[in-house]
VOPAZA-133992 format. One record per atom (N, C-alpha, C): x, y, z; residue number from 0; atom name. Coordinates in pm, whole numbers. Each point is the difference from the previous one (the first is absolute). Layout:
> c1;c2;c3;sese;miba
> X;Y;Z;NUM;CA
...
//
This chain:
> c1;c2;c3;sese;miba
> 9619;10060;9981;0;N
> 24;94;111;0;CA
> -105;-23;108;0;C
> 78;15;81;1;N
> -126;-21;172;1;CA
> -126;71;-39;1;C
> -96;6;86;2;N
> -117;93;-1;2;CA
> 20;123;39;2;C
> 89;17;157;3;N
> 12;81;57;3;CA
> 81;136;-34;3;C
> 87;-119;-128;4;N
> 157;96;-42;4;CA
> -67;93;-107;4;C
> -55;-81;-66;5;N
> -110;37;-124;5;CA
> -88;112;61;5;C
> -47;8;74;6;N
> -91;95;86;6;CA
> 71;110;-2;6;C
> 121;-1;52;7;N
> 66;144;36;7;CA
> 9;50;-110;7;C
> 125;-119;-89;8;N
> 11;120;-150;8;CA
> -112;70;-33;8;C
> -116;-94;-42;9;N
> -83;86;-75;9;CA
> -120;96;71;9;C
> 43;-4;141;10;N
> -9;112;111;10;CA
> 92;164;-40;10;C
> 108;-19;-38;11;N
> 135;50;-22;11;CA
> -105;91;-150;11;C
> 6;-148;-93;12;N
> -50;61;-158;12;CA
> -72;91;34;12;C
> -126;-17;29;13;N
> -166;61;62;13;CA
> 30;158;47;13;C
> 131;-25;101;14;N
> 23;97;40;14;CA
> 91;112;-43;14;C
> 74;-19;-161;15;N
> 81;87;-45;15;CA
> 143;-32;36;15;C
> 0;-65;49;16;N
> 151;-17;138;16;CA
> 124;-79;-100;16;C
> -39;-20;-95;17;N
> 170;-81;-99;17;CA
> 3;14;-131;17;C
> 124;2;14;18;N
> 87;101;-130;18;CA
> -14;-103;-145;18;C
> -35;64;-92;19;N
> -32;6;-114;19;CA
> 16;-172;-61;19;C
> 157;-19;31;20;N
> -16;-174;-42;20;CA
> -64;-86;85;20;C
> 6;36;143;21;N
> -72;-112;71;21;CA
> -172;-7;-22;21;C
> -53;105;-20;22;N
> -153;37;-54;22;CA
> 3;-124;-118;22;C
> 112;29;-100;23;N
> -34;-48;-119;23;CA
> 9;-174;-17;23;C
> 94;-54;125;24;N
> -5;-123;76;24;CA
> -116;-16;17;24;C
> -110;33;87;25;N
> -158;18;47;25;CA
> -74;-10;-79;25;C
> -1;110;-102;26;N
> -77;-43;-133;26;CA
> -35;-140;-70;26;C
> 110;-10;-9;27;N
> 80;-150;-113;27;CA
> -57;-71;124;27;C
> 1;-42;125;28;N
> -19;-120;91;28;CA
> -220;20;-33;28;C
> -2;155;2;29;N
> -165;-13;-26;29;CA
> -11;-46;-93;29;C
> 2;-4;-77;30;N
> -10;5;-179;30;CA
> 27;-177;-13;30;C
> 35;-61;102;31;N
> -2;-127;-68;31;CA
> -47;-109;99;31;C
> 21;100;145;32;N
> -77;-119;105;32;CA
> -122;50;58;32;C
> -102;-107;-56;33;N
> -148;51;51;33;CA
> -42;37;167;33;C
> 94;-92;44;34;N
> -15;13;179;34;CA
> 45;119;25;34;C
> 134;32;-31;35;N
> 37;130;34;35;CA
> -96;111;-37;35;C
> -59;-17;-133;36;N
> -123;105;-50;36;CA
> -78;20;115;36;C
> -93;-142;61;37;N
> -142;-2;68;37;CA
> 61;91;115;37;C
> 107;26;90;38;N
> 102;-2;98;38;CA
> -8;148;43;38;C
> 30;51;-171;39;N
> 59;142;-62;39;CA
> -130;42;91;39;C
> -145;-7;-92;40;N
> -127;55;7;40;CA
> 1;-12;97;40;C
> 6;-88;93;41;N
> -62;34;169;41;CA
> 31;58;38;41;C
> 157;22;10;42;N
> 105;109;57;42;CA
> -44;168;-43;42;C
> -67;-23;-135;43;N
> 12;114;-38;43;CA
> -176;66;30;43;C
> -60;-99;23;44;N
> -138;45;57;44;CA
> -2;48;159;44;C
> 112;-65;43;45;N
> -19;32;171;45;CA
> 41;105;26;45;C
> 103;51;-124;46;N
> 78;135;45;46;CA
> -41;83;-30;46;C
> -127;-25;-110;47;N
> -77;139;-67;47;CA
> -128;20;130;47;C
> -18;-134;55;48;N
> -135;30;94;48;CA
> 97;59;108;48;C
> 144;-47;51;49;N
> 24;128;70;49;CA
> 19;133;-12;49;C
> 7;43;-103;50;N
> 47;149;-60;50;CA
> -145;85;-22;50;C
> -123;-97;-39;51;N
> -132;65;2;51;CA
> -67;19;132;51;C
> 57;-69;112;52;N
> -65;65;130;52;CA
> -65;63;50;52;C
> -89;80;-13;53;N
> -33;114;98;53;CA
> 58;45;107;53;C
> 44;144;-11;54;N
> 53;48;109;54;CA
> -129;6;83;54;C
> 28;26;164;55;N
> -81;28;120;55;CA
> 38;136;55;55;C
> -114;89;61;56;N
> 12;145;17;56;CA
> 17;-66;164;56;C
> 72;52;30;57;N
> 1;-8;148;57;CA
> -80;66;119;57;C
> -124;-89;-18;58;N
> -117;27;64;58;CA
> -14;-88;119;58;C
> -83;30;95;59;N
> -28;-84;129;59;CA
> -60;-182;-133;59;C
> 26;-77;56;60;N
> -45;-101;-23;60;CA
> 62;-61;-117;60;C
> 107;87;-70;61;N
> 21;-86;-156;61;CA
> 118;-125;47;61;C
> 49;9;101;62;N
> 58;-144;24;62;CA
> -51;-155;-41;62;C
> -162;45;69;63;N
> -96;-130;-12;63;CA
> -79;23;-129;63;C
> -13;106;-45;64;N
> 5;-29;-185;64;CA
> 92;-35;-39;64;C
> 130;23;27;65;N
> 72;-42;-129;65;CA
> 28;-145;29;65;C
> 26;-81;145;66;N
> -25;-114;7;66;CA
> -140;-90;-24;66;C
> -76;51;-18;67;N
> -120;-52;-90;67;CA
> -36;-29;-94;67;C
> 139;114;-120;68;N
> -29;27;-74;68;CA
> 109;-135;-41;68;C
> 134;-6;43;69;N
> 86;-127;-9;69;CA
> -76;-104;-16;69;C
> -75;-77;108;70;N
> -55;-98;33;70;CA
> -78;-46;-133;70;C
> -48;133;-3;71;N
> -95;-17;-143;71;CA
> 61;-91;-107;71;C
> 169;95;-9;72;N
> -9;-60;-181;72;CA
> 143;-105;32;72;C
> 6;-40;181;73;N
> 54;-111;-27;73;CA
> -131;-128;33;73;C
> -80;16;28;74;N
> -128;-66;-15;74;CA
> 17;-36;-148;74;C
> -37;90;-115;75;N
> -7;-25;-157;75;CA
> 135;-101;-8;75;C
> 102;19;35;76;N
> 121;-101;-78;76;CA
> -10;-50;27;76;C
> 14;-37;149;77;N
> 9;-190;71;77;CA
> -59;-115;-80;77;C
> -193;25;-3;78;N
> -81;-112;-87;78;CA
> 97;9;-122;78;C
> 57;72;-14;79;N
> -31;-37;-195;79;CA
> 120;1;-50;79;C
> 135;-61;135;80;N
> 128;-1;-42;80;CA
> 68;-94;102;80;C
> -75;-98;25;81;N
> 18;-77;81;81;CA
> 166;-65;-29;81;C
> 91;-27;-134;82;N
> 126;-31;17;82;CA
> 66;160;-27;82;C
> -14;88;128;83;N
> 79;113;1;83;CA
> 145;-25;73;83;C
> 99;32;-38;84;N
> 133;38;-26;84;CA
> 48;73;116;84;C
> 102;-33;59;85;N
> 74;60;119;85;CA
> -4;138;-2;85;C
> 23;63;-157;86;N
> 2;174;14;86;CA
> -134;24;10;86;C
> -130;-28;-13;87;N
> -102;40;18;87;CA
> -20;9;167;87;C
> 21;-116;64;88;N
> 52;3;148;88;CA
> 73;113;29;88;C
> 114;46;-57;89;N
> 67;89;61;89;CA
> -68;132;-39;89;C
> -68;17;-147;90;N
> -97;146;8;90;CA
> -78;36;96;90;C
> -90;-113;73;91;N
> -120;-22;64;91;CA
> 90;51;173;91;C
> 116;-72;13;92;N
> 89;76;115;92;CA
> 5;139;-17;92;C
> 57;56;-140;93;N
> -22;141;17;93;CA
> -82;76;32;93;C
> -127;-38;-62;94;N
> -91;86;35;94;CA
> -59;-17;118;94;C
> 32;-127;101;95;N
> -38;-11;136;95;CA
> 165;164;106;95;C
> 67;7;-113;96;N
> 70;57;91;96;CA
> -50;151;-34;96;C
> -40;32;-120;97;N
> -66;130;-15;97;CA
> -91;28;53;97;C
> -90;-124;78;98;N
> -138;46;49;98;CA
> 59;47;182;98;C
> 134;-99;-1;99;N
> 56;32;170;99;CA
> 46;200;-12;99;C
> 58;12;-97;100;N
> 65;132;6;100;CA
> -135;102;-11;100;C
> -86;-24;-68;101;N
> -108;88;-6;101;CA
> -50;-20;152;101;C
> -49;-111;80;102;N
> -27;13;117;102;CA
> 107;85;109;102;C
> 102;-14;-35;103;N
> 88;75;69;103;CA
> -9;123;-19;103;C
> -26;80;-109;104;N
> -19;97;-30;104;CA
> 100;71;-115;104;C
> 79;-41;-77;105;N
> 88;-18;-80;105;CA
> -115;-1;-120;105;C
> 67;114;-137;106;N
> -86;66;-101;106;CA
> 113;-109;-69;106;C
> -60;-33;-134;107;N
> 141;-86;-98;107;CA
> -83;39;-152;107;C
> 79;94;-55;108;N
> -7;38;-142;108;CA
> -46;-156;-63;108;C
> -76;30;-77;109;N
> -29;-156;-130;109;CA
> 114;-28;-78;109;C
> 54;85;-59;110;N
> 128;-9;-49;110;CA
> 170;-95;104;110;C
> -47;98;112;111;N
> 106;-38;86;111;CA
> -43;-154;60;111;C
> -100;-31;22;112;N
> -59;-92;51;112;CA
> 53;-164;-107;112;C
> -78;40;-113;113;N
> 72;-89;-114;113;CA
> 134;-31;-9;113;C
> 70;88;27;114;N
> 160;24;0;114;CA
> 66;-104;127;114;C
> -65;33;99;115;N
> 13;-72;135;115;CA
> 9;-168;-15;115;C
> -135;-7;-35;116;N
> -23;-158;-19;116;CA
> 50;-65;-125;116;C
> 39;80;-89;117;N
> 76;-97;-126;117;CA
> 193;-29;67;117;C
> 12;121;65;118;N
> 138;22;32;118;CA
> 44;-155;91;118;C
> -104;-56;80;119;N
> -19;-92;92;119;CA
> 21;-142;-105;119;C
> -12;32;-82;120;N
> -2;-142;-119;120;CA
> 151;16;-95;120;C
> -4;168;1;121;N
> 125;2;-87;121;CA
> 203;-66;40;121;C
> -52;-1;181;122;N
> 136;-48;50;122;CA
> 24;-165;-36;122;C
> -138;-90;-50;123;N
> 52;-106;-50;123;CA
> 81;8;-144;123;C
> -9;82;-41;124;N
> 99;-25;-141;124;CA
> 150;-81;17;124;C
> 27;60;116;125;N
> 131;-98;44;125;CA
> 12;-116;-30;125;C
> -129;-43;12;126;N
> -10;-164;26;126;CA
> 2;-49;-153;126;C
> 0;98;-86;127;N
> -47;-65;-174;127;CA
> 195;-26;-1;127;C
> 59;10;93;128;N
> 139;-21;-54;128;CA
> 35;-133;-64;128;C
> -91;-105;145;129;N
> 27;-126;-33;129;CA
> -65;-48;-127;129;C
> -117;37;-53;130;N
> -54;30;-134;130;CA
> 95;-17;-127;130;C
> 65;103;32;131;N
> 83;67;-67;131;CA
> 87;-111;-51;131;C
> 85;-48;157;132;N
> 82;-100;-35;132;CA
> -34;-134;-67;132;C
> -135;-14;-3;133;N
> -51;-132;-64;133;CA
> -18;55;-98;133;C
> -51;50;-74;134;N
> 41;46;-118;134;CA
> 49;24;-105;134;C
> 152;-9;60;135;N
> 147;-49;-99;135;CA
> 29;-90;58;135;C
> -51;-99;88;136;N
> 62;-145;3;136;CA
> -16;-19;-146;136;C
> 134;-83;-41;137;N
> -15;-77;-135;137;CA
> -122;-56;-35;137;C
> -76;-77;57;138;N
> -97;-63;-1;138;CA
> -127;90;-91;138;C
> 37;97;-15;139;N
> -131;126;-42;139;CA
> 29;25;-108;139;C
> -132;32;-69;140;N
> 13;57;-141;140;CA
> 97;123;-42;140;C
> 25;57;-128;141;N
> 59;109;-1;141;CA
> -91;105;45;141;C
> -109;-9;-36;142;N
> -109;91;40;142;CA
> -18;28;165;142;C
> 8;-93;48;143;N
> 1;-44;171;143;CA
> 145;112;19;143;C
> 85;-43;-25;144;N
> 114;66;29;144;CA
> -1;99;12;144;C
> -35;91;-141;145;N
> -53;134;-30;145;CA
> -45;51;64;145;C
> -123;-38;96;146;N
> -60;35;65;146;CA
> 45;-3;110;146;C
> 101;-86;89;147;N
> 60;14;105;147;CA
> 88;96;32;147;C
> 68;47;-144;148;N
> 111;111;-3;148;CA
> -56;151;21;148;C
> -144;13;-78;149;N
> -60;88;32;149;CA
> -59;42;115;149;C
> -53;-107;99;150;N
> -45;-3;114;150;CA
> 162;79;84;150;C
> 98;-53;-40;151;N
> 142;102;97;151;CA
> -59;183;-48;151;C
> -54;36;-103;152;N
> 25;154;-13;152;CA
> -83;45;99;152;C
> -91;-54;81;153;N
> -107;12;108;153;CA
> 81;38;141;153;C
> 163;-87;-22;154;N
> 78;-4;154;154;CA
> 43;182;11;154;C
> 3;0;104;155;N
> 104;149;25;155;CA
> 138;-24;52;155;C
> 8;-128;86;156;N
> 155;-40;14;156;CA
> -29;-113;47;156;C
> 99;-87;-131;157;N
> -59;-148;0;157;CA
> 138;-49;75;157;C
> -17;-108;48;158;N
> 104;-72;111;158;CA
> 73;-91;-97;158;C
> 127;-66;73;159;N
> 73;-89;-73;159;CA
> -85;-82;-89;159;C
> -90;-28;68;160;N
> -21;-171;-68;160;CA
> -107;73;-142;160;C
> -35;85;-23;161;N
> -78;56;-104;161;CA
> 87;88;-102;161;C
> 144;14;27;162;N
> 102;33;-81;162;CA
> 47;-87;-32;162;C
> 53;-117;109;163;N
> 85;-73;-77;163;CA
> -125;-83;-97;163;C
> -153;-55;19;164;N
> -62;-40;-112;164;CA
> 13;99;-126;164;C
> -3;120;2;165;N
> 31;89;-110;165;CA
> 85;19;-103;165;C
> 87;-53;95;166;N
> 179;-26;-60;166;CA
> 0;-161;-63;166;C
> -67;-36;37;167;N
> 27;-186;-47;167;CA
> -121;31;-125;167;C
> -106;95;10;168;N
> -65;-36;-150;168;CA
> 53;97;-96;168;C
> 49;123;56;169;N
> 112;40;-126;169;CA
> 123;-72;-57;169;C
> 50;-102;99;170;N
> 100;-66;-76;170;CA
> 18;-100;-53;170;C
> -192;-76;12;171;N
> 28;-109;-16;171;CA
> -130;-93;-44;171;C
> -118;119;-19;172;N
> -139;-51;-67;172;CA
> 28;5;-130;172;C
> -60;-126;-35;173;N
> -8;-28;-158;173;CA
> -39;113;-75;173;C
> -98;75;43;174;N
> -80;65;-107;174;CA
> 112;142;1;174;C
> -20;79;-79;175;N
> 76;128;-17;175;CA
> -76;116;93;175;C
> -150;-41;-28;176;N
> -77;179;76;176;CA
> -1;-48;88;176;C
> -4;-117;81;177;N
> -8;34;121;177;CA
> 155;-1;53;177;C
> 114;-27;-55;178;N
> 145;62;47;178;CA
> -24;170;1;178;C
> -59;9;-109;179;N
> 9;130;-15;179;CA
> -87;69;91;179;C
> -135;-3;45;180;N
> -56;26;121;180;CA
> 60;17;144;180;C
> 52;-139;-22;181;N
> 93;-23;148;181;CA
> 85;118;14;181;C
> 115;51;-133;182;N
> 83;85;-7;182;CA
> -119;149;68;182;C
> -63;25;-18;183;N
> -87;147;-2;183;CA
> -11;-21;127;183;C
> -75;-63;54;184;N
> -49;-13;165;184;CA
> 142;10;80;184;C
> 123;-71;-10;185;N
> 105;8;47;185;CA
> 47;163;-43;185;C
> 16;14;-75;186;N
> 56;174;-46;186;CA
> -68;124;46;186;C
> -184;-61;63;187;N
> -31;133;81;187;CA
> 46;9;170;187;C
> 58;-135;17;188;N
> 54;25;155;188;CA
> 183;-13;-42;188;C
> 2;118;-122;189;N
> 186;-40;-2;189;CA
> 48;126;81;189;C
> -36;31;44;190;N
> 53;148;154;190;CA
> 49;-77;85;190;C
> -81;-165;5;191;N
> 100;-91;135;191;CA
> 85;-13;-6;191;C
> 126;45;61;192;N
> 152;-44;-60;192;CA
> 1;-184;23;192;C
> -75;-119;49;193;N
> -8;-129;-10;193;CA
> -20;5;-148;193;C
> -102;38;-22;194;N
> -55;-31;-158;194;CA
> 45;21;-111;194;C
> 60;132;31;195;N
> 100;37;-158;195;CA
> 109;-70;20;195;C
> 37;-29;112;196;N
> 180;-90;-30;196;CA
> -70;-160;-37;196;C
> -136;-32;-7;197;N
> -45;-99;-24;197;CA
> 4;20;-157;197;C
> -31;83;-43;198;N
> -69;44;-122;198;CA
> 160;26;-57;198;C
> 86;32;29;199;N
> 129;10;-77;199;CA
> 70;-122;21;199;C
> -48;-102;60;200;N
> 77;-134;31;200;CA
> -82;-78;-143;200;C
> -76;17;-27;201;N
> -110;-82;-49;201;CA
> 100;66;-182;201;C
> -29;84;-25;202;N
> 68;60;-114;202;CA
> 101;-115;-58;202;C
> 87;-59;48;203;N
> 136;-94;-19;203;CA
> -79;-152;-74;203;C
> -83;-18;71;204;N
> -54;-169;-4;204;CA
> -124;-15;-41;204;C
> -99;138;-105;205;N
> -111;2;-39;205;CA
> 3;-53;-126;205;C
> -72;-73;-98;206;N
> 28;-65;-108;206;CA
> -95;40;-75;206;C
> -151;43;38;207;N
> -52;37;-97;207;CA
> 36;170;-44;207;C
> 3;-8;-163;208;N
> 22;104;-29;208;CA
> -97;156;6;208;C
> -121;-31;12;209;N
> -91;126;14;209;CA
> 51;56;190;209;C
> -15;-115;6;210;N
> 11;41;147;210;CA
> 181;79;34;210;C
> 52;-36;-64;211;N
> 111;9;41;211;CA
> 9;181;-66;211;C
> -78;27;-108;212;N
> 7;163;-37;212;CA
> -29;47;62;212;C
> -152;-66;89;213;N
> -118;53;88;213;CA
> 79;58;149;213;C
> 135;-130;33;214;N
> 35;38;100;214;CA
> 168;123;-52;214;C
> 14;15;-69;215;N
> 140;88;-16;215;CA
> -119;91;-43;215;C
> -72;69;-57;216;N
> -105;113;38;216;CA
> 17;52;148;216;C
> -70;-107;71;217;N
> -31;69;154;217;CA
> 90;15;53;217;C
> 167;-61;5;218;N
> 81;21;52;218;CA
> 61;137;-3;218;C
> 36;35;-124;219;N
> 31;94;-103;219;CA
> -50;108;61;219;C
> -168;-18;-17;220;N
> -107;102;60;220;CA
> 33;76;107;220;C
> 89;-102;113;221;N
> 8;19;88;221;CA
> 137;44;62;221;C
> 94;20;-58;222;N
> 101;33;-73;222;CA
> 123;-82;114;222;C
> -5;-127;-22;223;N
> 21;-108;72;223;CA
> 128;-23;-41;223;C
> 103;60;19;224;N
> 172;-19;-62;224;CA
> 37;-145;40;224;C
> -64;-43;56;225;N
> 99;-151;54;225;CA
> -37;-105;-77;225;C
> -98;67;-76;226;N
> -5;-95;-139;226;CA
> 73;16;-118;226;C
> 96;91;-24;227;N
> 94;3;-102;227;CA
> 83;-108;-49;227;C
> 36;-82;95;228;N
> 78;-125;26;228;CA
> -78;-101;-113;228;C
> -94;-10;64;229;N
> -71;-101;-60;229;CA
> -86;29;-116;229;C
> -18;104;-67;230;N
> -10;58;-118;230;CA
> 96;36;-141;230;C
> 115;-7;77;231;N
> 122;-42;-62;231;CA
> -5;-148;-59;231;C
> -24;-91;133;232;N
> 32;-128;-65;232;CA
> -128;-53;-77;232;C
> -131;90;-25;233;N
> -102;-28;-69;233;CA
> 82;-7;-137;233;C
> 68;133;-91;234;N
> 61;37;-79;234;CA
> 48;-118;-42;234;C
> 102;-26;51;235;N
> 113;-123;-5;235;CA
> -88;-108;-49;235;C
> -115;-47;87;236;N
> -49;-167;-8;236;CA
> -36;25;-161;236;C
> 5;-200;-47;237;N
> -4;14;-103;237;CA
> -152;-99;-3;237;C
> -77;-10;108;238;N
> -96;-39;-4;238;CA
> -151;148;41;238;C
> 70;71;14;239;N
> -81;184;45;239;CA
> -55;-62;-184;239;C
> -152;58;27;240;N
> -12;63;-114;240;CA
> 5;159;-63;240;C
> 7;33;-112;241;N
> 74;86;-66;241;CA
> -117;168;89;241;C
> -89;-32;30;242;N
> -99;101;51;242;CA
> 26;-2;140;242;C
> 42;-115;65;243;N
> 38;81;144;243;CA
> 155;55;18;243;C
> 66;-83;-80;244;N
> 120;88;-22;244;CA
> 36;83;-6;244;C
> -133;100;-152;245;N
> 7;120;18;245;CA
> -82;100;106;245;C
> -101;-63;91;246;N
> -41;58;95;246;CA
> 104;-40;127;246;C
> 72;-57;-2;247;N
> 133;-25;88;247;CA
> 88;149;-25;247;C
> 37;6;-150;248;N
> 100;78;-26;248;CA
> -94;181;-16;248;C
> -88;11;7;249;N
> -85;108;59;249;CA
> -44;58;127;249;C
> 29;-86;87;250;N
> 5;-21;158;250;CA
> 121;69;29;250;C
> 109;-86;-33;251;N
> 124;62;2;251;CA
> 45;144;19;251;C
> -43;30;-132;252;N
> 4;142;-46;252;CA
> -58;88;105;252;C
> -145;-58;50;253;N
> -58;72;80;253;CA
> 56;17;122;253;C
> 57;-73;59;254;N
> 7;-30;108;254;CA
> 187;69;50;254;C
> 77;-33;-114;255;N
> 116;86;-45;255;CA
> 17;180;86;255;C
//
């Protein structure tokens, strides 16, 4: 993964900001790549030295303290981090813009302040799409994959080209969890009417069998009648195995 893309997520992690599997994506990428570790810690030292701040009483002169006080402890990093990282650049912008608003005369909560300048890093997540998509290129481990599928639970509304990758590794990655992943990330944007008629097209021509329960579940769930058709002819095939059959012929019922 880029530096930069890498930056945001675990900008994102740091910051509470993603849902339970994509965290657990993060983990697993710490837990086994040392760079990403060294990466983690900086990120996570810069954001604690922003959150420990000292507030300023708004007194005649604290402008040129508190820019003194900057200078100071970007004085301390520079020597002693000489291969610093584009987001350290962009912290060092922030706090040149906190020292403009305090000269202006503009009060900024520590809390709110933190909030401000991470928010400024958080609009790259977009960019982990292309990430994303390298990811499940074939070319990648199952683990790689895994991790690309999880990186989608991060999207809030992912575009064609990050569905239709979604749809090609549910129907068509070797491994089972990550079909089955693929299936979950696709089923929390199934409100799109694109996606569920994707997701009920896919039902007819799916071959693996976990997946294929996994997907007459969510359909079902969803109380998706235009899959009756093709739950019928689950019944019938004489290549269905005997467990989706009967989660075929339980669908039915439900859906009845």
């Amino acid at each position: 993964m880029e530096k930069e893309k890498l930056e945001s997520l675990l900008i994102d992690y740091i910051d509470g900001g993603l849902t339970a599997a994509a965290r657990a994506g993060v983990e697993q990428l710490l837990s086994t790549d040392k760079a990403a570790m060294q990466l983690y810690k900086e990120l996570k030292e810069v954001t604690l030295a922003m959150q420990e701040a000292p507030s300023l009483d708004r007194e005649a002169g604290h402008e040129r303290i508190f820019e003194a006080n900057v200078k100071k402890e970007l004085a301390a990093w520079y020597p002693s981090r000489v291969f610093l990282r584009p987001v350290f650049y962009r912290v060092a912008a922030a706090i040149a813009l906190v020292i403009a608003g305090l000269a202006g005369g503009y009060w900024l909560h520590k809390g709110n302040q933190n909030a401000r300048e991470l928010a400024a890093l958080r609009k790259e997540v977009e960019e982990t799409k292309q990430t994303m998509m390298a990811m499940l290129s074939d070319g990648q481990s199952a683990s790689r994959r895994m991790q690309g599928v999880n990186v989608a639970f991060t999207l809030s509304a992912p575009d064609d080209d990050v569905v239709n990758a979604l749809g090609k590794a549910m129907m068509s990655d070797p491994n089972t969890n990550v079909r089955l992943a693929a299936l979950d990330a696709l089923g929390q944007f199934a409100h799109e009417p694109s996606i569920r008629k994707m997701l009920v097209r896919s039902l007819s021509s799916q071959d693996d069998p976990m997946v294929q329960i996994a997907l007459i579940q969510l359909l079902v769930g969803l109380k998706e009648k235009a899959v009756i058709t093709d739950l019928e002819k689950i019944i019938k095939s004489d290549d269905a195995m005997d467990a989706v059959k009967d989660e075929a012929y339980t669908g039915i019922l439900k859906l009845s």
